[in-house]
N, C-alpha and C positions, 0 to 999 in steps of 0.2 A: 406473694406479689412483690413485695418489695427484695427479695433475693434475685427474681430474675429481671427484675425492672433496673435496680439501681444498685445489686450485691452486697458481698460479705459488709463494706463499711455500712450501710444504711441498716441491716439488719441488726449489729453491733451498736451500731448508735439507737437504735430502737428498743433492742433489747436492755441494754445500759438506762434509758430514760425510765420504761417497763419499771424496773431495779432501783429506782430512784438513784441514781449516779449522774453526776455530770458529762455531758459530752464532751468537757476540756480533759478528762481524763484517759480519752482517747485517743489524742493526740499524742502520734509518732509511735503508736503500740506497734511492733514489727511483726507480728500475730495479722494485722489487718496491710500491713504495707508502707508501714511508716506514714500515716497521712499528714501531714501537715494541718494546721491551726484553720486557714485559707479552704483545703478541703475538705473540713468536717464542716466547715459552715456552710457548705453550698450544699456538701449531703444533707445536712437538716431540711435547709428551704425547700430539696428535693422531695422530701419526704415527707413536710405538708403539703405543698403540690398533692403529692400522693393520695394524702389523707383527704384532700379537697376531693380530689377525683373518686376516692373510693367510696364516698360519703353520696357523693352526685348518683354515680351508676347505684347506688341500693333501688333509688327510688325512694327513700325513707325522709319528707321534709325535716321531719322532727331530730331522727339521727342528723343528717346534715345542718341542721340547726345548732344543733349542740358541739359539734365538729367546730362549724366558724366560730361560735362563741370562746372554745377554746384557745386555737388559733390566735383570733381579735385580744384576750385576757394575756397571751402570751408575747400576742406583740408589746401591746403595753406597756408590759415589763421591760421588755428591750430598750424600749425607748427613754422610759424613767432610768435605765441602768447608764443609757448613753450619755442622758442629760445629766446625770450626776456627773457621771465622769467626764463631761467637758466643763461641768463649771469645777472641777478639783483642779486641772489643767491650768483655766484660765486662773485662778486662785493662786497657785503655784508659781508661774510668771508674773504676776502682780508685787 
């Protein structure tokens, strides 16, 4: 699904997560097309999209339960990584 929906980058960055690897490690691999930093980030968001949808069409509440829980835990993190990193920022200029 996700090779003909979103291609070789989303399958790479999929298979890479799968693999426990960072998806920063994929950036600008010329294997994939050189993707810049910008366009692995939106293949990600794509590709929960994905995961949201694929979750919904099962029909399985419980699997799509467990899908957003993920998701939601992973946002999270994003956000505690950004809040960190803006108050190092502000700290830094201070």
């Amino acid at each position: 699904m996700l090779q003909s929906r979103l291609g070789d980058v989303a399958v790479a960055i999929f298979d890479a997560r799968l693999d426990g690897r960072q998806t920063k490690d994929l950036v600008g691999l010329p294997e994939l097309g050189s993707p810049g930093r910008w366009v692995v980030k939106r293949v990600v968001q794509q590709i929960k999209t994905a995961a949201r949808e694929y979750a919904q069409a099962l029909g399985d509440p419980d699997f799509l339960r467990r899908v957003e829980g993920l998701l939601d835990a992973e946002a999270a993190t994003v956000a505690q990584r950004t809040a960190t990193t803006q108050r190092r920022r502000v700290a830094v200029r201070a």
